[in-house]
C-alpha positions in Angstrom: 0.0 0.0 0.0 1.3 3.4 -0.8 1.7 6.8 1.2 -1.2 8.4 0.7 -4.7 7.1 0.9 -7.3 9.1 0.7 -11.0 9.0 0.0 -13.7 11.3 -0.1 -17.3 11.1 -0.8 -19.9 13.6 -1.7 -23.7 13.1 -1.0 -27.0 14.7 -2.5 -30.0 13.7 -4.6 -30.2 13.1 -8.3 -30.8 16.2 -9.9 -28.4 17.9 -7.5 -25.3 17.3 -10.3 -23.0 15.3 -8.3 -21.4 13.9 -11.2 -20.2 16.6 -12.4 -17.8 17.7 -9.4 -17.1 13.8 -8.9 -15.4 14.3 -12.8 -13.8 17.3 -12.3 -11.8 15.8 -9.3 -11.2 12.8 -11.3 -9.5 14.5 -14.0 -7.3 16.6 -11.4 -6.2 13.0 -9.6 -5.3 11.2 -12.5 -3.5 14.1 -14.2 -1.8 14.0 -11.1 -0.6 10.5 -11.6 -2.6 9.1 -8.9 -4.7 5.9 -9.0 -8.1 6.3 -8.7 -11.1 4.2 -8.2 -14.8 5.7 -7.7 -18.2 3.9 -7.1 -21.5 5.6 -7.3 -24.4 4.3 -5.0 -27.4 5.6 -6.4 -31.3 4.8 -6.9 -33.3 3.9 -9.9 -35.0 7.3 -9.9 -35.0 10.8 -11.9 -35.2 13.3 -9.6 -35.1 12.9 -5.4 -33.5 10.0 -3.2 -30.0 9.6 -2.2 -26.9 9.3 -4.6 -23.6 8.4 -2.6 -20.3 8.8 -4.6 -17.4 7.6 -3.2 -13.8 8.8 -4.6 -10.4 6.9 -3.0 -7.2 8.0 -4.4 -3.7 6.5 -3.8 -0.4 7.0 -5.0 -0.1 2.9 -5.3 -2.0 0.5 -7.5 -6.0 0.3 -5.9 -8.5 -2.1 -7.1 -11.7 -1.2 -5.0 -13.2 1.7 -2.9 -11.8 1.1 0.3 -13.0 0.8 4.3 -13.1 4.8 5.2 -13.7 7.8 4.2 -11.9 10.9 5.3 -14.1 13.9 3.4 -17.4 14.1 3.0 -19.4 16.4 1.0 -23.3 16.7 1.7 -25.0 18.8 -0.8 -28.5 18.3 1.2 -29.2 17.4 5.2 -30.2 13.7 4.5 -26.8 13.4 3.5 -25.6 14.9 6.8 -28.3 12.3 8.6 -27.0 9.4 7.1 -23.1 9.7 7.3 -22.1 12.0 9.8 -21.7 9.3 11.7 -19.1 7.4 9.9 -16.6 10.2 10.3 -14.3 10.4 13.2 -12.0 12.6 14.4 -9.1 13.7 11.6 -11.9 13.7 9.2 -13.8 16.8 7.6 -17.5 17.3 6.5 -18.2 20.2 4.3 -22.2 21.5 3.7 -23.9 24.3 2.8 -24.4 25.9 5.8 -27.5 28.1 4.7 -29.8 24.9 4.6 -27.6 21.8 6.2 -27.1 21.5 10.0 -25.3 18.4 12.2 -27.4 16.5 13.9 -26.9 14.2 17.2 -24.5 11.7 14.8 -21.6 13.8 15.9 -18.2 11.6 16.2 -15.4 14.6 16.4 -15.5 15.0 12.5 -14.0 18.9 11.9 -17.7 20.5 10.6 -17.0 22.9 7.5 -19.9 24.7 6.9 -19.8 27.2 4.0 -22.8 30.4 3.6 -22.8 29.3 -0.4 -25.8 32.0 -0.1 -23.1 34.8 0.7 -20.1 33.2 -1.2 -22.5 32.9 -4.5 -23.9 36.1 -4.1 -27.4 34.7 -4.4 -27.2 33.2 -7.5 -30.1 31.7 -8.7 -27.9 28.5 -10.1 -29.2 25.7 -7.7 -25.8 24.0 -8.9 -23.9 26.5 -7.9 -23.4 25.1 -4.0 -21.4 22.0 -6.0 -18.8 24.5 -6.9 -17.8 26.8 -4.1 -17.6 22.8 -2.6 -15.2 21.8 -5.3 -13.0 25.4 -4.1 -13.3 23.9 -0.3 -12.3 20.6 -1.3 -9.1 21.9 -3.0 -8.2 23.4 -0.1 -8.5 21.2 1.9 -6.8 18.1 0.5 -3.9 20.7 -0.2 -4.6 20.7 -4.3 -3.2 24.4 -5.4 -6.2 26.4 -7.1 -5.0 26.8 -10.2 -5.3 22.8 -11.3 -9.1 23.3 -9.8 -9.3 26.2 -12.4 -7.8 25.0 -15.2 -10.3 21.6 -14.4 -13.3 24.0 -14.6 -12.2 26.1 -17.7 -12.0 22.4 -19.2 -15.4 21.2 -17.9 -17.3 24.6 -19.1 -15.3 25.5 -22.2 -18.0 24.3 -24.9 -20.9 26.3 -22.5 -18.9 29.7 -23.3 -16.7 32.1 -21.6 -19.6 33.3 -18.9 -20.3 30.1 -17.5 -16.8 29.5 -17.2 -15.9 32.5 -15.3 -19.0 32.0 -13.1 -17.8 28.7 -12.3 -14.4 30.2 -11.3 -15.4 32.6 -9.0 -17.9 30.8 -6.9 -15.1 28.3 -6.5 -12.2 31.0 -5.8 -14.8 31.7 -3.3 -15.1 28.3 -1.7 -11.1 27.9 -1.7 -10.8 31.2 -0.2 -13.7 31.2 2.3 -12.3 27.8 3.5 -8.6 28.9 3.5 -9.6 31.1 6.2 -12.0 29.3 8.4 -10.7 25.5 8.2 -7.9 23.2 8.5 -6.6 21.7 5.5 -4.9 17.8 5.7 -2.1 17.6 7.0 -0.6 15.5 3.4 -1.1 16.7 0.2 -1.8 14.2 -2.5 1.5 13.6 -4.2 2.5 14.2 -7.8 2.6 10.7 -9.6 5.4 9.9 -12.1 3.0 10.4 -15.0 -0.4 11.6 -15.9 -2.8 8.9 -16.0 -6.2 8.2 -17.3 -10.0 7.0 -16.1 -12.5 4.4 -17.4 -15.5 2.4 -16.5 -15.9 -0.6 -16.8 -18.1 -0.7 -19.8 -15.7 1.6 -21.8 -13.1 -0.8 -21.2 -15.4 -3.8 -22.3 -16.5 -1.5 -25.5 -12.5 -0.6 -26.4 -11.7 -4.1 -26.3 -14.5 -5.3 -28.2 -13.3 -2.0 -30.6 -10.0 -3.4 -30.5 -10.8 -6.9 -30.9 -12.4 -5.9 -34.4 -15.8 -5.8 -33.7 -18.0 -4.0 -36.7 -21.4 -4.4 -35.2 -22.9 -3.8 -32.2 -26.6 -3.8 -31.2 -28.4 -3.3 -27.6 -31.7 -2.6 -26.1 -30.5 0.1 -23.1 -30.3 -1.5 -19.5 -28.4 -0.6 -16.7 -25.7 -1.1 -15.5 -24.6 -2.2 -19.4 -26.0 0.8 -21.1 -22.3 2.4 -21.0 -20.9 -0.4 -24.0 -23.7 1.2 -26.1 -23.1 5.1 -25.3 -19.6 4.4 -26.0 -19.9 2.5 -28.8 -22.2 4.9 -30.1 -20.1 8.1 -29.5 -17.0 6.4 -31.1 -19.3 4.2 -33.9 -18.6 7.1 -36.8 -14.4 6.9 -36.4 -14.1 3.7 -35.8 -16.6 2.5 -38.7 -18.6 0.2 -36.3 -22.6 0.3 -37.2 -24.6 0.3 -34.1 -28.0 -0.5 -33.9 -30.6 0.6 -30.8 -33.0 -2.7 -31.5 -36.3 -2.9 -29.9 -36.4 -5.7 -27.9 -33.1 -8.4 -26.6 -34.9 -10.6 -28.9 -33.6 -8.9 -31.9 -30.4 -7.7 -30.8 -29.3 -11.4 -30.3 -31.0 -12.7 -33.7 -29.3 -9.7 -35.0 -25.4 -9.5 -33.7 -25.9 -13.4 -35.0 -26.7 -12.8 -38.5 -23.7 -9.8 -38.5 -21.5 -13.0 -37.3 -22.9 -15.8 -39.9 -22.2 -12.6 -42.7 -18.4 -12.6 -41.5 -18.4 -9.8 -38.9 -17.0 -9.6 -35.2 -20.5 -8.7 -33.7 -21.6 -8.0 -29.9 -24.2 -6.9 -27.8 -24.5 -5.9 -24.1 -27.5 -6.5 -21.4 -28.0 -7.1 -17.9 -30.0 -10.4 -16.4 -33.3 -9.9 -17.6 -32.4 -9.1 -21.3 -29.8 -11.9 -21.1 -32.6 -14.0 -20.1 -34.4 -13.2 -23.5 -31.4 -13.6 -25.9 -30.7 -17.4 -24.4 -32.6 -18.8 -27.5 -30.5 -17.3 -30.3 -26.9 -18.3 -28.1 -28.1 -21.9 -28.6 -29.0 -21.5 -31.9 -25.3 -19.7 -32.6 -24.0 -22.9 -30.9 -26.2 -25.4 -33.1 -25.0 -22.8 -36.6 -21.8 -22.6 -35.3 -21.1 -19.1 -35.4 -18.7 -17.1 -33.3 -20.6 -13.9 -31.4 -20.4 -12.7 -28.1 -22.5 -11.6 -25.6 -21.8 -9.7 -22.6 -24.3 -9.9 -19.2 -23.7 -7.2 -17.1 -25.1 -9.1 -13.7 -27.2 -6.6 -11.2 -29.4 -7.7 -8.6 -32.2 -9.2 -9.2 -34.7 -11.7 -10.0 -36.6 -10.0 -12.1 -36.4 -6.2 -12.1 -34.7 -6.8 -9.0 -32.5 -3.1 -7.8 -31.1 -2.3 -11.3 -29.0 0.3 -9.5 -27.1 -2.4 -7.1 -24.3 -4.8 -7.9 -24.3 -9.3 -7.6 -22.7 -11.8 -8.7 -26.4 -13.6 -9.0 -26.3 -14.6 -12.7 -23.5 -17.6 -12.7 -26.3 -20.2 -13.3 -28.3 -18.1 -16.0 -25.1 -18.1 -17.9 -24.2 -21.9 -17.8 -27.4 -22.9 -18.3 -28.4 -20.3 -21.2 -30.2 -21.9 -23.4 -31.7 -25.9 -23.7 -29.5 -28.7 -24.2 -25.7 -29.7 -24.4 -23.7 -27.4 -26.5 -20.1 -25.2 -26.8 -19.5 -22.0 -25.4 -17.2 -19.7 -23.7 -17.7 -18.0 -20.8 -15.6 -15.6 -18.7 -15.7 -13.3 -15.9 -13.1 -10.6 -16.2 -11.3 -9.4 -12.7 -11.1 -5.3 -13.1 -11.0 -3.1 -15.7 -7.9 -3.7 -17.5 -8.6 -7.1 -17.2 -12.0 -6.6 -19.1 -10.2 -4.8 -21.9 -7.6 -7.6 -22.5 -10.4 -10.2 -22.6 -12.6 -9.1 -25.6 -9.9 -9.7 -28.2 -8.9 -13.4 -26.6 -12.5 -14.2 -26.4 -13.1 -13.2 -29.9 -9.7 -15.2 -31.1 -11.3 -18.4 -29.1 -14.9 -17.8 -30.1 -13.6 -17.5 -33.9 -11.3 -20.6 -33.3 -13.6 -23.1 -31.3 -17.3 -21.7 -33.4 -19.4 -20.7 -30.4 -20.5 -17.8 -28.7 -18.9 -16.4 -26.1 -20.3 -14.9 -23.0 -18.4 -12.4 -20.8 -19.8 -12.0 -17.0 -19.2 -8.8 -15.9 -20.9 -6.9 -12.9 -22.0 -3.3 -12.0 -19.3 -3.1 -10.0 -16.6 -3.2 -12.4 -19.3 -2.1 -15.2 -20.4 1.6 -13.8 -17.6 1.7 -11.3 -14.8 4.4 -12.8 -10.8 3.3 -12.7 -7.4 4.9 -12.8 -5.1 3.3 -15.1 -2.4 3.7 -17.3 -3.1 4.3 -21.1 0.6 2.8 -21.9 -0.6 -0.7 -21.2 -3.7 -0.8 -23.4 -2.8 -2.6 -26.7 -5.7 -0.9 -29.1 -4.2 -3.4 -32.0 -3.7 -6.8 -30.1 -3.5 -9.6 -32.3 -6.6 -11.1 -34.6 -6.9 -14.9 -34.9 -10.1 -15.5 -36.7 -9.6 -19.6 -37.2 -10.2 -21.4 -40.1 -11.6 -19.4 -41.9 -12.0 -19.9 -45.9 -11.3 -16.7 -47.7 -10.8 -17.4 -51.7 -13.6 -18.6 -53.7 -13.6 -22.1 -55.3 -14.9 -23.6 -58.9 -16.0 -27.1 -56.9 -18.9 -28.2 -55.4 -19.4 -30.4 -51.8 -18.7 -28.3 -49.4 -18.9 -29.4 -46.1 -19.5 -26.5 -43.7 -20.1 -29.0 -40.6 -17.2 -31.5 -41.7 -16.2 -33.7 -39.3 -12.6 -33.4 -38.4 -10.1 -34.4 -36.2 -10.4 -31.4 -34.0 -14.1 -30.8 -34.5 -13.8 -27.9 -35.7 -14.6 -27.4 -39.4 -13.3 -24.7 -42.0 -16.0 -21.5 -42.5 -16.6 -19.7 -45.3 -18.6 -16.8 -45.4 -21.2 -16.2 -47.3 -21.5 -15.4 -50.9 -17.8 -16.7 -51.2 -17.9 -18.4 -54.7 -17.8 -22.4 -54.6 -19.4 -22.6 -50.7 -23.0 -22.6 -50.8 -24.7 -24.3 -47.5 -27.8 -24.0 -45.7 -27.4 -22.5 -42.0 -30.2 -23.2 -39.7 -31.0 -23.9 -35.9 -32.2 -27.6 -36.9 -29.3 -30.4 -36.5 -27.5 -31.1 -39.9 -25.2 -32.9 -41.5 -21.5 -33.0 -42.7 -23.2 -30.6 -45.7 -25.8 -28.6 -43.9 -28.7 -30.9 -44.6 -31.2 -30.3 -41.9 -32.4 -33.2 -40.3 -35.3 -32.8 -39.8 -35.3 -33.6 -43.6 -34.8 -37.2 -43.4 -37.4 -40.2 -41.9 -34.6 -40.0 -39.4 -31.0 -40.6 -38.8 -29.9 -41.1 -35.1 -26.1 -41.7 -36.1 -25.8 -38.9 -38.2 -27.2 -36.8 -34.6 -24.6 -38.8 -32.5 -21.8 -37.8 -35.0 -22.5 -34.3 -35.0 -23.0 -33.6 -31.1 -19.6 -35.3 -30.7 -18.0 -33.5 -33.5 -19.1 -30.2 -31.8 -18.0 -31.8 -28.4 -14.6 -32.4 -29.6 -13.6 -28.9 -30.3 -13.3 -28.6 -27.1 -11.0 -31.6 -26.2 -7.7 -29.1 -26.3 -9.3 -25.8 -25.6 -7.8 -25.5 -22.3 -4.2 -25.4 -24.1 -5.3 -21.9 -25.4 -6.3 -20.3 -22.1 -4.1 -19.6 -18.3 -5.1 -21.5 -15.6 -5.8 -19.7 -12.4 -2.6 -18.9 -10.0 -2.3 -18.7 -6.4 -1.3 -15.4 -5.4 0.0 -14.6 -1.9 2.5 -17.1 0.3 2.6 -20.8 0.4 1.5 -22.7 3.1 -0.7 -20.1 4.2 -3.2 -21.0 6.9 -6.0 -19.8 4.7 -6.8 -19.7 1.2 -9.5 -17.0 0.1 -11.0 -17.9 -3.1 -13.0 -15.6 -5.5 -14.3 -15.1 -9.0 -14.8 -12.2 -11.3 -15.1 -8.7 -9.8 -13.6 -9.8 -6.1 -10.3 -9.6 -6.8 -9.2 -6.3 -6.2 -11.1 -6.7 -2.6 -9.8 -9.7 -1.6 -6.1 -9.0 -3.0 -6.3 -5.5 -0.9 -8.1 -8.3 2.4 -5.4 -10.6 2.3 -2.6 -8.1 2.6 -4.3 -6.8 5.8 -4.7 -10.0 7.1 -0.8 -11.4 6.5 0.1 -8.0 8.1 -2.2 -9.0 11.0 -0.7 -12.6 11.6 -3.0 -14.3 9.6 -1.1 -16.6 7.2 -3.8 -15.9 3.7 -3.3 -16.6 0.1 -5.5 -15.9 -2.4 -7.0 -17.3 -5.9 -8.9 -16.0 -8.3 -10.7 -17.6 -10.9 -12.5 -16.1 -13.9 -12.3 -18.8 -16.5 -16.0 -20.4 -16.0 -16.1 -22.6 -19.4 -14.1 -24.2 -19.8 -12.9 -25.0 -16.0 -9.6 -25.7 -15.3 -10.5 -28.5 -13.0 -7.4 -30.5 -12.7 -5.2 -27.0 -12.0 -7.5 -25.5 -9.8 -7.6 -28.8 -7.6 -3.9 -29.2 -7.6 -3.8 -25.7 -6.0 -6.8 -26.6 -3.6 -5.5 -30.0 -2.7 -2.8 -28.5 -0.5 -4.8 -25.7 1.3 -5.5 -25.8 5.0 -8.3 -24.3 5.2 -10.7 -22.3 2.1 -13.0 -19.8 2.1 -14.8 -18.6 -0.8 -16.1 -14.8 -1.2 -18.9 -14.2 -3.3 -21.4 -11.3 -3.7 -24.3 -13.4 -3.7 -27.1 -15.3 -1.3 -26.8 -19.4 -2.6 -23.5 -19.6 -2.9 -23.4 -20.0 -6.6 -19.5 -20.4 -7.2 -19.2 -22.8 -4.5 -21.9 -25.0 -6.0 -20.4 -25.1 -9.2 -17.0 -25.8 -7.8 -18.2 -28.5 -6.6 -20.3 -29.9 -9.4 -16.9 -29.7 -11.3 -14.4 -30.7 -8.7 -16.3 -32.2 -6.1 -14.1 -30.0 -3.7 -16.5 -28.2 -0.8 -14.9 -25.1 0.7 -14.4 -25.2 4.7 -16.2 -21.9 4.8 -18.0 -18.9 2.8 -17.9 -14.9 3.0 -21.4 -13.7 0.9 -23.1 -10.8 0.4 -26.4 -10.0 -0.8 -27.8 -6.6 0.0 -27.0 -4.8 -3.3 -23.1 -3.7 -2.2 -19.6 -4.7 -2.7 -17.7 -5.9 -0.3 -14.9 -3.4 1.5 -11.9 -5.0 2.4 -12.8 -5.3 5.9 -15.8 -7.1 5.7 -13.6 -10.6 4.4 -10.7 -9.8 7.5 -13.7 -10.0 9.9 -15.2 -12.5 8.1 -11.9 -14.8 8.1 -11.7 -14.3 11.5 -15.0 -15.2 12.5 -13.9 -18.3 10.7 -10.5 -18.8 12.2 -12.2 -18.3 15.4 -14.7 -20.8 15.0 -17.6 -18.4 15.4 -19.1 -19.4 11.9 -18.8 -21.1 8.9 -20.4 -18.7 6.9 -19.8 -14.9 7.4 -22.4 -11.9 6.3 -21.2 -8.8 6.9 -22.9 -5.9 7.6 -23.2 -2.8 5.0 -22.2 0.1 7.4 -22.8 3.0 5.1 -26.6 3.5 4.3 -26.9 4.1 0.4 
C-alpha cells in the first residue's frame, strides 16, 4: 500500500449534479498521476432519493473503494443524517451551511460549513453550491487552485466564456472562504510519475470489443450495461462500427448473430433480464456454429430486481443459457484492465472453437470508474479468426459441418464463390442438410454432437489457468471469481500484516474449467473460504459440481453492495475463530 490514501465522498440527490464535481476531481487526480477508483451508490430514480459517490485515491495500484472515508461532502441534510456518523476525528465534513445543520451523529468529524448564499452572491444556479464545494475541497486536500481552475475552464469551455468564469469565481470563493476558516490535511496528495487516465468498466469492455475488431454492435439500453452502447455509439462514426438501438433483446441477439454468420466480429451488451431473452438465439449460434459474443452485465435481481445495485447472481443463468448440451465460452473478467484484455482473446477463441462467447461482468466493475495507465492498453492486439476460408472455389461439396479431427470445421462466409450451404437452428449434417429432412438418422445426430464436443478436447491449451497469489502454506486460502479480486487482494494483505497466514485465488475462467489445476492448488490448502457477492453460494456449488471439492467456509453478500476490504478480515476471522462457517457482513454505510 502506498503513502497516501485518501478518499472522499460527496452526498446529494439526483438532480443535484453530483457527477459533475465527482469528474472534475477525477480529471485533477489522474492528471496527477494518482490511481483512482470511484463507485456511485445511487437509486433507480429521476429526480429525489440519495446518490452516494465515493472517490479513494492512492499513490499505489487500488482495485476497490476502500474501508473509510476521510471527506465528505453533503450537498442536502439527508446526507448529513446518514453519514455523519461514519466520520471520526481527523476527518472533515463540508455543507452548505445556509440549509444543512449536524445533527446528534456527531463523532469529532471537523464540521466545515460554507454560507454558499453569501459566497454565490445569491445566484439563482441551484448547482452553484457543487462548486464553491469543489474550491473547499481543493483546499482542503492541499490541491493548489490553479489545477481546480484550469479543471473548470476544461469542464465549461464548450458552454462559453460566462459560464466558465462564473464557475471560477464561486469556487475561488469556496477555496478562499475555506482557506480562512478550516484546517486543511495535513498531506497533500503527491505528484505521480506520469499523468494517468480513467475508465468504467463498460468503456473498457467496448475498447476491447473495438479493438478486438468488432463492426457491429446492437443493444436494447439496461443498466448497468447501457455504457458499452453510449460508447460505442459516440465512437461508432471513427471507428466504422454500425450500431443498432433494437427494440427488444430478442432482436439484438438474432441480430449480432446474423452480422457473425455474414463474417463480422459482432456484440451486444445486457443485464440479467435481457440476457434471459437472448438465451434462445446463443443456442442456436451454438447449433450454426457461429462465433458472437455476448456480454451480461449481472445486477441484482430476479426480475427487475435493484437495477442500481451490484451481484454476482447470474452464474447459473449463464451456464445454463439456453436448452440442451452445446459449446460456449464463458468468462468473468477481474477489473478493468482485465476486461479490456479479454474481448480480443475471447473473440480469437470464439472464432477458433465456433461458439458464442459470454463475458460475466458486474456493475461493480461495469459503472464503477478506474485509474489506469493508457501505456498498457494494446488498441491493436493480435486477430486470430480460425479457419476461416477466404478465396472462392470452382468445386462443389462443401462441407461446412465437416467432421474433423479437431471438430472444428473450416467457414466460409457467405457469398464466397464455390461454398453454398444452408445454416439453420435444426441439427445437420456433414453438408448442412437439416435433419429434420430425413425419416430419421440417429447416427448422423450422435456424430454431430460429438464432433461439436470435440472442439473442445484441447481448448484449455489456449487459455491460463488460475494462480495462487500470496504465500505458500498459508493458513487460509481465500478464493473468488470475477469482480472480487481487487477486494480480496487489498483483504489478504491486511490479514498477513495481522498474523493471519492468507493466500489468495482468483478464478474467472468459468467454461471451460480448469478442474485438474484449480484442484492441484486446492488440494494443498488448510483451510478455504470462498467470497462471493451473492445469497446461494453459486461459485461454491459449481465448484463442486466440477471438482467435487466443498470449501471449509464462505464470505457472501447480498444486499446490493460490494464488499470493503474489511468485511472478508472479519469474516476470516469469525472463521479462524470458529464463530461461523459462513460470514455476512454488515453494510455500514446507508446508500
Amino acid at each position: 500500500m502506498g503513502t497516501y490514501d485518501f478518499a472522499l465522498a460527496i452526498g446529494g440527490e439526483a438532480g443535484q449534479g453530483i457527477a459533475t464535481p465527482g469528474d472534475i476531481l477525477a480529471r485533477i487526480i489522474v492528471r496527477r498521476g494518482l490511481n483512482l477508483v470511484t463507485y456511485n451508490a445511487y437509486q433507480s430514480i429521476v429526480r429525489g432519493g440519495h446518490i452516494f459517490l465515493t472517490m479513494r485515491i492512492c499513490d499505489a495500484p487500488i482495485y476497490n473503494h476502500g474501508d473509510k472515508l476521510d471527506l465528505l461532502m453533503c450537498l442536502n441534510q439527508d446526507t448529513m443524517d446518514r453519514h455523519q456518523r461514519l466520520m471520526g476525528p481527523g476527518t472533515r465534513i463540508i455543507y452548505n451551511s445556509d440549509n444543512i445543520n449536524p445533527g446528534s451523529e456527531d463523532k469529532g468529524a471537523d464540521l466545515c460549513g460554507l454560507p454558499v448564499g453569501e459566497l454565490t452572491e445569491n445566484s439563482r444556479n441551484r448547482l452553484v453550491q457543487n462548486t464553491v464545494g469543489m474550491g473547499a475541497i481543493s483546499f482542503l486536500m492541499g490541491i493548489d487552485f490553479a489545477v481546480l481552475e484550469e479543471s473548470l475552464t476544461l469542464r465549461f469551455q464548450r458552454r462559453g466564456q460566462e459560464m466558465v468564469d462564473e464557475n471560477v469565481k464561486v469556487a475561488r470563493a469556496g477555496y478562499d472562504y475555506a482557506k480562512e476558516h478550516f484546517r486543511a490535511f495535513d498531506q497533500s496528495p503527491p505528484v505521480g510519475e506520469k499523468p494517468l487516465a480513467v475508465w468504467s468498466g463498460n468503456e473498457a469492455l467496448a475498447m476491447g470489443g473495438a479493438a478486438a475488431g468488432v463492426k457491429f454492435y446492437a443493444a436494447y439500453p439496461m443498466s448497468p450495461a447501457t455504457g458499452v452502447l453510449h460508447w460505442m455509439a459516440a465512437n461508432a462514426r471513427n471507428l466504422g462500427i454500425m450500431v443498432r438501438q433494437v427494440e427488444d433483446e430478442i432482436g439484438v441477439a438474432n441480430m449480432v448473430v446474423g452480422a457473425a454468420q455474414a463474417g463480422t466480429r459482432s456484440l451486444c451488451a445486457t443485464s440479467g433480464g435481457g440476457f434471459a431473452l437472448m438465451t434462445e438465439a446463443i443456442g442456436a449460434a451454438s447449433m450454426m456454429e457461429i462465433p458472437v459474443v455476448f456480454i451480461n452485465v449481472m445486477r441484482a435481481g430476479p426480475s427487475t430486481g435493484v437495477p442500481t445495485k451490484t451481484e454476482q447472481g447470474d452464474l447459473w443463468q449463464v451456464l445454463g443459457a439456453s436448452q440442451g448440451d452445446f459449446e460456449r465460452i464463458i468468462v468473468a473478467p477481474v477489473d478493468c484492465l482485465d476486461a479490456f484484455n479479454i474481448m480480443p482473446e475471447i473473440f480469437n477463441l470464439t472464432d477458433k472453437y465456433q461458439c458464442p462467447g459470454i463475458v460475466i461482468s458486474d456493475l461493480y466493475i461495469s459503472e464503477g470508474r478506474y485509474s489506469f495507465d493508457p501505456d498498457k492498453v494494446n488498441m491493436h492486439p493480435k486477430i486470430d479468426r480460425g479457419a476461416l476460408i477466404t478465396e472462392p472455389s470452382d468445386s462443389d461439396g462443401y462441407l461446412r459441418y465437416k467432421d474433423t479431427d479437431s471438430g472444428i470445421s473450416p467457414r466460409a462466409m457467405p457469398g464466397l464463390e464455390g461454398y453454398v450451404h444452408l445454416v439453420a437452428t435444426d441439427e445437420h449434417d456433414e453438408d448442412s442438410t437439416l435433419l429434420s429432412d430425413e425419416f430419421t438418422n440417429p447416427h448422423k445426430r450422435r456424430r454431430m454432437v460429438e464432433k461439436r464436443a470435440r472442439k473442445f478436447d484441447t481448448i484449455l491449451d489456449d487459455i491460463a489457468p488460475p494462480v495462487l497469489a500470496g504465500p505458500s502454506g498459508a493458513d487460509v486460502t481465500l478464493i473468488g471469481w470475477g469482480s472480487t479480486q481487487g477486494v480480496i487482494t487489498e483483504a489478504v494483505d491486511a490479514l498477513n500484516a495481522e498474523g493471519v497466514s492468507t493466500n489468495h485465488l482468483q478464478i474467472k475462467w468459468m467454461v471451460p474449467f480448469h478442474g485438474e489445476q484449480i484442484m492441484a492448488i486446492l488440494g494443498q490448502a488448510k483451510r478455504t473460504i470462498i467470497v462471493e457477492n451473492n445469497y446461494s453460494g453459486q461459485f461454491a456449488r459449481y465448484l463442486r459440481s466440477e471438482t467435487g471439492f466443498a470449501a471449509n467456509g464462505h464470505i457472501r453478500k447480498y444486499d446490493g453492495e460490494p464488499f470493503m476490504p474489511h468485511h472478508i478480515v472479519d469474516g476470516v476471522k469469525a472463521q479462524v475463530g470458529g464463530e461461523t462457517d459462513k460470514y455476512v457482513p454488515y453494510q455500514e454505510i446507508t446508500v
